[in-house]
C-alpha positions in Angstrom: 10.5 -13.8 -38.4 14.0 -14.1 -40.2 13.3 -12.8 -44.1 16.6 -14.2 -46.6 18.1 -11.3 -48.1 18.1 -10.6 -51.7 22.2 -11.0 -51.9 22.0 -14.4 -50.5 18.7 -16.7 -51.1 17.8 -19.3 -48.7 19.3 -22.0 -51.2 22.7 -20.4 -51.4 22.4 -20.8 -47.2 21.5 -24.5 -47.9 24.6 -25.1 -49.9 27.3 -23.6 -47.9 29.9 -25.9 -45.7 30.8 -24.4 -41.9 34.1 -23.1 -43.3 32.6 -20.9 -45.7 29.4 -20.3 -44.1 30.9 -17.0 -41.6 27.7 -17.5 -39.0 29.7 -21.1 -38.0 32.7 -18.6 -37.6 31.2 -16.5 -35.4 30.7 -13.6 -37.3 27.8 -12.4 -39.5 27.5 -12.1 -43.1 27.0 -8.4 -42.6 30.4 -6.9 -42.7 31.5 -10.0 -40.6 30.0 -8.3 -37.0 31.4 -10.4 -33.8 28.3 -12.2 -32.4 29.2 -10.4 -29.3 28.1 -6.8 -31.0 25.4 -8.3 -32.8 23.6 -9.1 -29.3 24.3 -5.5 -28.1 24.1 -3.6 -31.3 20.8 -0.9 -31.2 20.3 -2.6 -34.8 19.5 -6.3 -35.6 23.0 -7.8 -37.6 22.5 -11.0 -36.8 21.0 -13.5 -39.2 18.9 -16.9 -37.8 19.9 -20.1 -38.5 17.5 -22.2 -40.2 14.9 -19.6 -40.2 14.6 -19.8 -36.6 15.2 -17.8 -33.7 15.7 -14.3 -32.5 16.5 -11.6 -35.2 16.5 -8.6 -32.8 19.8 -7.9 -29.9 19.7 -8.7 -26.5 19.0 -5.3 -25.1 15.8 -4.9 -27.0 14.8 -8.6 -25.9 15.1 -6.9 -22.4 13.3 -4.1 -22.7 10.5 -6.0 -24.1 10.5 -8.7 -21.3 10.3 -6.1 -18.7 7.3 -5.1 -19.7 5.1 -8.4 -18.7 3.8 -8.0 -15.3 1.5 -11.5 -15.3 3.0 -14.2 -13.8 1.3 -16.5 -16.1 2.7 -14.9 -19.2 6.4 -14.7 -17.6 6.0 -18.8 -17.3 5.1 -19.0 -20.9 7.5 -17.1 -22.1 10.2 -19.0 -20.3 9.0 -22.1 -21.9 9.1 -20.6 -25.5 13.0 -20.7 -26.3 16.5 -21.4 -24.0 17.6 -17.8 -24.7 14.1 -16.4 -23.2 14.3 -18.5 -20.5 17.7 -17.1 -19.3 16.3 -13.4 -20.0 12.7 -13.9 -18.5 13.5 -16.0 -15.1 15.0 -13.3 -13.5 11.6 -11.3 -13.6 9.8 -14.8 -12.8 11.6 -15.5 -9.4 11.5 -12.0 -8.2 8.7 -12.3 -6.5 7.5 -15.3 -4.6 4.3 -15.6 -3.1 3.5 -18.6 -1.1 -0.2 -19.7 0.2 -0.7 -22.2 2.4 -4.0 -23.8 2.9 -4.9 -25.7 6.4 -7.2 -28.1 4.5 -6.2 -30.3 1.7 -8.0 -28.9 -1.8 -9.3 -31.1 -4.6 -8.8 -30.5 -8.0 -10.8 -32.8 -10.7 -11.2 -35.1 -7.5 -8.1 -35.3 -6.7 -5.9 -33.7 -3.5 -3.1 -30.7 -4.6 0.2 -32.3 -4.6 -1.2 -36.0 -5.2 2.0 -38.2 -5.9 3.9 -35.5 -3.8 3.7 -33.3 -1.1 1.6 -30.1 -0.5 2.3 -27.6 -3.2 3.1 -25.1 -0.4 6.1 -27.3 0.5 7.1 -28.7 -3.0 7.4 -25.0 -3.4 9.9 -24.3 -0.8 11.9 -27.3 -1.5 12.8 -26.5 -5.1 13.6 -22.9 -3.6 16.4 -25.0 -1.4 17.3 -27.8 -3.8 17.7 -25.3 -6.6 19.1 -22.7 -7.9 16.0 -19.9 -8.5 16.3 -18.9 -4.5 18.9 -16.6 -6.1 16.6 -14.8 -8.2 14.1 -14.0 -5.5 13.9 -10.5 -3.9 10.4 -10.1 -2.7 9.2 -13.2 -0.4 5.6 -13.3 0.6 4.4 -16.6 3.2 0.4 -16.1 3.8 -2.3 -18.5 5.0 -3.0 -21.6 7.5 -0.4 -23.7 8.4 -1.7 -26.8 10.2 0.5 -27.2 13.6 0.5 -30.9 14.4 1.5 -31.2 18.5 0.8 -28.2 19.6 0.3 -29.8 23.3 4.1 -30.1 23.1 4.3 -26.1 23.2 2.4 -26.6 26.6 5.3 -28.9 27.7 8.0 -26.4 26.7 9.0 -27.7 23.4 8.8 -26.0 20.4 6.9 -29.1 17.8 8.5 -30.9 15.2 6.6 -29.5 12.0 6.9 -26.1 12.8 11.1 -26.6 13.8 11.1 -28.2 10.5 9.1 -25.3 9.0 11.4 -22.9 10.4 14.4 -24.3 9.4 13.1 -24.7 5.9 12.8 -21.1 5.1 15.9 -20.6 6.9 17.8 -22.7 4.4 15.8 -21.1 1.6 16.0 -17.3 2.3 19.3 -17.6 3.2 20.2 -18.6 -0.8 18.4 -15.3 -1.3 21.2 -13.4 -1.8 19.1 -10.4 -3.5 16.4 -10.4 -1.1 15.0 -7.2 -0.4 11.3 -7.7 1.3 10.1 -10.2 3.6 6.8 -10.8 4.9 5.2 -13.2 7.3 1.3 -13.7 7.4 1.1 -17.1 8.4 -1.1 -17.8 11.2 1.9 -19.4 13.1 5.0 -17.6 14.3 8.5 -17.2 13.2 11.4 -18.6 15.5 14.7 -17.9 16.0 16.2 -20.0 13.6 14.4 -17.6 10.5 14.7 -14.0 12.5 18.7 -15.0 12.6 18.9 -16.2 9.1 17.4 -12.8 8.2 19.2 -10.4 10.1 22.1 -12.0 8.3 20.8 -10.3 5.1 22.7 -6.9 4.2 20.0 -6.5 1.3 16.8 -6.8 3.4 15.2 -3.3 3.4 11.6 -4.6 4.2 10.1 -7.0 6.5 6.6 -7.4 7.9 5.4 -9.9 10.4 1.5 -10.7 11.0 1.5 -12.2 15.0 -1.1 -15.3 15.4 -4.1 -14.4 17.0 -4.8 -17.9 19.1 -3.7 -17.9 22.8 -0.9 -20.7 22.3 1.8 -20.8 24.4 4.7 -20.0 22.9 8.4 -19.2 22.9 8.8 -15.3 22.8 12.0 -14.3 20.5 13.6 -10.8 20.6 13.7 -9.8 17.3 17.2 -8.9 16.6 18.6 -5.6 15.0 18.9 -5.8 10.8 21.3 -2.6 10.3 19.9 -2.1 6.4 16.1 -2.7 7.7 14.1 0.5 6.3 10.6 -0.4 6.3 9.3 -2.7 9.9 5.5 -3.2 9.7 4.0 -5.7 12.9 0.2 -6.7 12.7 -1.9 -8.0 15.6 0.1 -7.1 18.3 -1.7 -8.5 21.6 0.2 -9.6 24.8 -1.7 -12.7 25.3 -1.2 -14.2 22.2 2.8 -14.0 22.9 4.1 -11.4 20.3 7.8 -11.4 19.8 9.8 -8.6 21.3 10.6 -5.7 19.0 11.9 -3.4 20.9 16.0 -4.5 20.2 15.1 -4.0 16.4 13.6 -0.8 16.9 16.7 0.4 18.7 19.5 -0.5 16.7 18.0 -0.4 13.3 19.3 2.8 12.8 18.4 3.4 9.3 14.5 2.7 10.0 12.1 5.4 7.6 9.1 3.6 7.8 7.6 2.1 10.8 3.8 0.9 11.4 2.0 -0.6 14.1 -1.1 -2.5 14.3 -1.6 -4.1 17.6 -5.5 -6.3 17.6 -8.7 -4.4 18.3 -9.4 -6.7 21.2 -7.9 -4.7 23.8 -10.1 -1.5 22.4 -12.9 -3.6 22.4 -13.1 -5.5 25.4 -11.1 -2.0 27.4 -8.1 -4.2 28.4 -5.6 -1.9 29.7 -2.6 -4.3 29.3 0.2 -2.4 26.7 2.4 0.5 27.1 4.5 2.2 25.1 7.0 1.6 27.0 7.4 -2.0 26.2 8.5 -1.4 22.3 10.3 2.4 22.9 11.8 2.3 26.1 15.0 1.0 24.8 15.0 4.2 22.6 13.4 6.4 25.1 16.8 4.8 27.5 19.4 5.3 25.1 18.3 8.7 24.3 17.6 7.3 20.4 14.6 9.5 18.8 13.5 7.4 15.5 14.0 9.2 12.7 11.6 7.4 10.7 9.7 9.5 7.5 6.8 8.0 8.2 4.8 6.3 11.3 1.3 4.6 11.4 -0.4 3.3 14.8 -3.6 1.2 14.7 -5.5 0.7 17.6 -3.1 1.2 20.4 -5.1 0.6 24.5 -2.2 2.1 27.2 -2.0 4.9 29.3 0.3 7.9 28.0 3.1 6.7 30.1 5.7 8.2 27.5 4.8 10.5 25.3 5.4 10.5 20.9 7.3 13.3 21.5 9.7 11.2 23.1 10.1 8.6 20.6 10.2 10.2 17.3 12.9 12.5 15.9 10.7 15.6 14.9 12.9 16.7 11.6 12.8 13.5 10.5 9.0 12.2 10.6 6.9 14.3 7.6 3.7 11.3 7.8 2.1 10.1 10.6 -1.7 7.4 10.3 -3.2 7.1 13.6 -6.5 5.1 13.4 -8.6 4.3 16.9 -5.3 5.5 18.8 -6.2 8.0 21.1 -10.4 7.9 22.0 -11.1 10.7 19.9 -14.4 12.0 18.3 -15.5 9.7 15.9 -13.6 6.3 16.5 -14.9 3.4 15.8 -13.5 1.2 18.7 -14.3 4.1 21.5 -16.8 3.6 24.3 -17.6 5.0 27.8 -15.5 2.6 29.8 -12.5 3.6 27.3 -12.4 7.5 28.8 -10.4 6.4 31.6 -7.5 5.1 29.6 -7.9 7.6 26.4 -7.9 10.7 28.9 -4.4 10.4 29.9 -3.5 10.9 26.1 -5.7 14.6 26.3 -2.9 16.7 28.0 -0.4 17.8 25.2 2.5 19.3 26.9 3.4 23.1 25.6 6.7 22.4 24.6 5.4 20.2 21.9 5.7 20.5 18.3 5.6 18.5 15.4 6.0 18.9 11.7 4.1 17.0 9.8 3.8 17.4 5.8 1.0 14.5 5.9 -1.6 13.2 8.3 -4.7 10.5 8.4 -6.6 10.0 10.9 -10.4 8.3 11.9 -10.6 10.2 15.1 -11.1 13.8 15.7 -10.2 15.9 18.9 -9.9 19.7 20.0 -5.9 18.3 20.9 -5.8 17.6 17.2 -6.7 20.7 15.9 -3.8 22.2 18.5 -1.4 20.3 17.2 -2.0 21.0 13.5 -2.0 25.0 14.7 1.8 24.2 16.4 3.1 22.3 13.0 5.9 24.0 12.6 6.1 22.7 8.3 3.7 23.8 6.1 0.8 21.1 6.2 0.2 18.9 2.2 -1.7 16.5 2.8 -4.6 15.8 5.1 -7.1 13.0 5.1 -10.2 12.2 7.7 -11.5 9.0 7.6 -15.1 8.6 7.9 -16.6 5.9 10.0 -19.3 5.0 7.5 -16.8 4.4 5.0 -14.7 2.4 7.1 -17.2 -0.4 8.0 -16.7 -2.6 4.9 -12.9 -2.0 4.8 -12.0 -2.7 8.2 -8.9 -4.8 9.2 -9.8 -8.2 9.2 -8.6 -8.6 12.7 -11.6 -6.3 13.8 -15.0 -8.0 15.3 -18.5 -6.5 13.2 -19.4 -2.8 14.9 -22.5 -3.3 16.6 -24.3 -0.2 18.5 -22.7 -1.0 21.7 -19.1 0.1 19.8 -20.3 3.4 18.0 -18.3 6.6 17.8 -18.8 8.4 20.7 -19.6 12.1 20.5 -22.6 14.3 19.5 -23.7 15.6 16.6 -23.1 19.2 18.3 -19.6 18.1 19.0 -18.7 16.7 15.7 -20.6 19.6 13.7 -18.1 22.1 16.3 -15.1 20.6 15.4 -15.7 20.5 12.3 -15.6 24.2 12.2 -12.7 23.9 14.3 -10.7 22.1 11.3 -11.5 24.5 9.1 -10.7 27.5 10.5 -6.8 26.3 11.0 -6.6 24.4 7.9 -7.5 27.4 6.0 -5.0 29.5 8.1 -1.8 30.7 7.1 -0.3 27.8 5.8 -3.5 27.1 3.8 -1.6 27.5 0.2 0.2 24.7 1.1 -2.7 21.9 1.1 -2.8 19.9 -1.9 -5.3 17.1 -0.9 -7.6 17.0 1.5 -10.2 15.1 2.4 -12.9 16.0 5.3 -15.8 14.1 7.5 -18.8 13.3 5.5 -20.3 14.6 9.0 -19.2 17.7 8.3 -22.0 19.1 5.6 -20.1 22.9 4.4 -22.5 25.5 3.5 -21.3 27.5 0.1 -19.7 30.2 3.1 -17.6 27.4 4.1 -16.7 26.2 0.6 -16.1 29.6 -0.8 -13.8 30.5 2.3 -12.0 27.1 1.3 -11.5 27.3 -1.8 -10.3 30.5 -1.9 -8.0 29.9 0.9 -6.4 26.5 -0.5 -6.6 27.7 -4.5 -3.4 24.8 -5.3 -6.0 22.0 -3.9 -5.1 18.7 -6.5 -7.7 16.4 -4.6 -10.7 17.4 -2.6 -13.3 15.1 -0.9 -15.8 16.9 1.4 -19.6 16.8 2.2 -22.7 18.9 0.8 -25.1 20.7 3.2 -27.4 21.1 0.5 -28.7 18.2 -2.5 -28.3 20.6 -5.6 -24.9 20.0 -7.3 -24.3 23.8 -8.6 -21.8 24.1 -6.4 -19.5 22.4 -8.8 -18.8 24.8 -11.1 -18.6 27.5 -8.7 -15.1 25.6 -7.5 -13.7 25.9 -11.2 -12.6 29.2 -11.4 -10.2 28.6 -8.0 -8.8 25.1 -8.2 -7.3 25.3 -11.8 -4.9 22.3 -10.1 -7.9 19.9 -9.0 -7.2 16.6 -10.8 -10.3 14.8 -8.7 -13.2 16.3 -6.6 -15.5 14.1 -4.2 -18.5 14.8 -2.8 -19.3 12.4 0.4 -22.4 10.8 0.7 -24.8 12.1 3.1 -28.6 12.4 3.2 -28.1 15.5 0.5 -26.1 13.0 -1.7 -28.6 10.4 -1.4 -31.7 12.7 -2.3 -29.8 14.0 -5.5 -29.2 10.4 -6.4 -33.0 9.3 -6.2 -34.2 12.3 -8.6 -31.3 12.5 -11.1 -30.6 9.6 -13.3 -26.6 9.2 -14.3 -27.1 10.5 -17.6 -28.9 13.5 -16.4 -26.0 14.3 -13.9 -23.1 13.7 -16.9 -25.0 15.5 -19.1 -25.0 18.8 -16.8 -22.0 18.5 -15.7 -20.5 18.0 -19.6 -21.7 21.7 -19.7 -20.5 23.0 -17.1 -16.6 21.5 -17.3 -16.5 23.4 -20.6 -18.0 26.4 -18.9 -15.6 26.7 -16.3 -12.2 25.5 -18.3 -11.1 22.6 -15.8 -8.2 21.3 -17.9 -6.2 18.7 -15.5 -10.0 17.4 -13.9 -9.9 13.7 -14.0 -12.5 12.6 -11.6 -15.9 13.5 -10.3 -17.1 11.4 -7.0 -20.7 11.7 -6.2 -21.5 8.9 -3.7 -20.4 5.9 -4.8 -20.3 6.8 -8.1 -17.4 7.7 -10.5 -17.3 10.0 -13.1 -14.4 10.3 -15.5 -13.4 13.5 -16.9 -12.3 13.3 -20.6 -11.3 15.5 -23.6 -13.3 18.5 -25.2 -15.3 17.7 -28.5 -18.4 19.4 -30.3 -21.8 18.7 -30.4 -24.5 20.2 -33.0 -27.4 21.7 -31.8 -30.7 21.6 -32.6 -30.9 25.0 -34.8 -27.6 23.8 -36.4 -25.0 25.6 -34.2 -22.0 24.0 -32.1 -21.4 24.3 -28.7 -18.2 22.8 -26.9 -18.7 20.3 -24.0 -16.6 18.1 -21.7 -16.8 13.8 -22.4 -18.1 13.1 -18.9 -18.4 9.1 -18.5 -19.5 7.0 -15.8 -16.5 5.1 -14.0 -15.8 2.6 -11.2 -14.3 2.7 -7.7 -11.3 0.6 -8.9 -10.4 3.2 -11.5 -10.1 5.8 -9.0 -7.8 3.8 -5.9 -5.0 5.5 -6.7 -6.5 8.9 -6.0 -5.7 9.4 -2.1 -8.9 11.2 -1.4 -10.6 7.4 -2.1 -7.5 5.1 -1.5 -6.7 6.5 1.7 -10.2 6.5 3.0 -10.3 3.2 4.6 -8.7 1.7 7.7 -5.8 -0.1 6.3 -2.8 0.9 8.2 -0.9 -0.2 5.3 -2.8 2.3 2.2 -0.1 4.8 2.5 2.9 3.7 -0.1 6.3 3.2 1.7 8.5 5.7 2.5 11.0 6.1 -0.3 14.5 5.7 0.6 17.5 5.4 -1.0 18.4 1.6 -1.9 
């Protein structure tokens, strides 16, 4: 690394004693630089002893180091050198994810952790017994944890290895002095002990706590208030399996901005009447307290409308709202006759009611719906549909397999009229506002629909929507009025499906290589036909057969991963947690 200059050869570095040598003083040979500039000097002063070492300053080190993202590569790095391993551990701690398996795993025939303990706990106890607990800001628990005693929960004690557990992280997060984000998905539950130990953090911005799903008795804790808390997210909610009580935390958490929901599909399923929203906002709803949360997402609540949303949130504040299987509409997948009884008391929408939504995402689809985007009272960016046959393979895992007893209900008149419906206030007045949207793959637009919606929306950046007819020409109709549109997807249907069986992919990228040119689509990235993924790419030449040139579009075939972080296919699925978190000021 270090190359001897041409003033001082490598020999004349040999022969010098630490009084005259000036690196053994401190200083450099180079204008005698303090070591402390040389390690914060834009240029390299410094020399390297023996030929070895580090030759650039500090600050470029750091800049380097920050861009590893592997964990693996962090950990070799901070094996290489004592310096590195002062610069790189910081990045290496900062997130800390720990699985824990029920079942003892073999490796080369022999258990994890033989000699020791599991690595799960060897794991938390160098956390306590040293010092790279400090480091930490992101703190992930997942997996099994293997209960031993839990008939001693049925005799109103709490059993020794989950106390133990408990009081574990306790003494681990609470040397977590940065710790920003905690999350629980273990298939036990928090107790006291940890939720304390937390709510003692001023830095905690983020927690999210996954609820066992077996029927154990056990204690029920009231979650208690973390002033700092921004971003709550509670999965599996279900009454019988003895949640913990979030309703304190919700109250006096006043600097909540992103809040999500997801209670289990069982009460849905099985039409088990036996929540109320009552029970998590009526401390709000008492104290006169609307949330002013940014952003809210419910997953398959089961209650009567006892108090209404209006009631809960603070309309200025909340721009987002997910609500999947919520409210019985059209199209969900966890609605069925005996549910009307219970999702009919959510139908009435009071006149005073507005909302202002900037973003919405929903899997159900109602005539009360399309009122309440009509009353938005902010111009409406964003809005994404669901579609139930995308939804099978990407349900929550909580959710039991759909079987024909649990389809959507709702005809294909209905569907097909609401459909219409949407479209006719989505491309009303505030229709220049709409930046991505995404429809029902029910709903198959004729080229009157499309050229009404393109022409009403014309600063459209993502579009997903289904063909009513299997030719593809309608694409470069679209160019000439979304110059914005970064992606395009067509839904599959039975049009989609025909087109695929008579049109090979090269076929398809070949046409459409003309036609991009054609049209001029500069900021197109990515054509969704299907399942398949086509990427846009840059403008080239191409000699013809009677020795002319003609311009076309590099159209390639691509892959579902390359296009997650495009909303109109990361957002279609029924993850409550696919929206990113609300940003808020640290």
């Amino acid at each position: 690394m270090y190359q001897p200059s041409s003033m001082m050869s490598a020999k004349a570095l040999g022969r010098m004693t630490p009084q005259e040598d000036p690196r053994e003083n401190g200083t450099s040979a180079i204008g005698d630089v303090p070591r402390f500039v040389q390690f914060t000097s834009p240029v390299s002063t410094g020399r390297v002893k023996d030929g070895f070492g580090l030759a650039l300053p500090l600050n470029i080190v750091a800049l380097i180091v920050q861009w590893l993202d592997d964990t693996g590569d962090l950990a070799r790095v901070c094996r290489t050198c004592r310096l590195l391993y002062y610069m790189t551990s910081p990045l290496l701690y900062r997130r800390v994810t720990l699985h824990s398996y029920p079942d003892i795993r073999y490796v080369n025939g022999r258990p994890e952790g033989f000699g020791g303990g599991s690595p799960f706990v060897m794991a938390l106890n160098g956390l306590v017994t040293m010092t790279h607990a400090e480091l930490v800001e992101e703190f992930k628990l997942w997996g099994g944890w293997r209960e031993h005693g839990q008939d001693d929960f049925a005799k109103g004690r709490v059993p020794d290895n989950s106390m133990m557990l408990n009081i574990l992280l306790r003494a681990a997060t609470d040397k977590m002095v940065k710790l920003r984000s905690f999350c629980w998905q273990l298939d036990c539950k928090p107790l006291k002990t940890l939720y304390l130990g937390l709510s003692a953090h001023t830095t905690l911005t983020s927690l999210t706590i996954r609820f066992p799903t077996s029927r154990v008795p056990r204690p029920s804790v009231m979650i208690p208030p973390m002033a700092n808390l921004r971003a709550f997210k509670a999965m599996d909610i279900d009454p019988l399996c003895y949640p913990d009580d979030i309703s304190m935390l919700l109250l006096h958490s006043r600097k909540l901005e992103d809040l999500r929901l997801h209670w289990s599909s069982r009460m849905r399923r099985e039409a088990e009447p036996s929540l109320s929203l009552d029970t998590y906002f009526g401390r709000c709803i008492r104290a006169g307290y609307s949330m002013k949360v940014k952003h809210i997402g419910l997953q398959n609540f089961f209650g009567n409308n006892m108090r209404g949303m209006e009631e809960i949130l603070d309309r200025d504040a909340c721009r987002s709202m997910c609500a999947l299987d919520m409210f019985g509409g059209v199209g969900s997948r966890m609605s069925t006759a005996r549910n009307v009884y219970i999702d009919d008391s959510w139908r009435q929408i009071p006149p005073e009611m507005r909302c202002a939504f900037r973003q919405m995402r929903t899997n159900e689809v109602a005539p009360q719906h399309v009122e309440l985007i009509r009353r938005n009272e902010v111009p409406l960016e964003n809005m994404y549909f669901v579609s139930h046959k995308y939804c099978e393979g990407k349900a929550d895992s909580t959710a039991s397999p759909i079987t024909p007893e649990y389809a959507p209900m709702g005809s294909e008149e209905e569907m097909t009229r609401l459909g219409k419906d949407y479209l006719s206030v989505l491309t009303g007045p505030n229709s220049k506002s709409l930046k991505h949207l995404l429809l029902r793959d029910e709903w198959a637009l004729t080229e009157e629909e499309i050229s009404n919606l393109v022409r009403s929306c014309p600063n459209l950046e993502q579009l997903g929507m289904a063909l009513g007819t299997k030719s593809l020409a309608i694409i470069p109709l679209l160019i000439p009025f979304l110059s914005k549109l970064r992606a395009f997807r067509i839904l599959h249907n039975e049009h989609v499906a025909e087109n695929m069986r008579v049109m090979s992919h090269e076929q398809r990228m070949e046409m459409m290589s003309k036609d991009m040119w054609k049209g001029g689509m500069k900021d197109l990235q990515y054509i969704g036909i299907g399942d398949a993924v086509y990427k846009v790419g840059k403008i080239y030449q191409v000699t013809m057969e009677d020795g002319s040139l003609e311009w076309r579009t590099e159209v390639t075939l691509g892959s579902q991963a390359e296009v997650q972080n495009m909303e109109i296919w990361g957002l279609d699925n029924l993850d409550i947690s696919a929206e990113p978190v609300a940003k808020f000021a640290p």
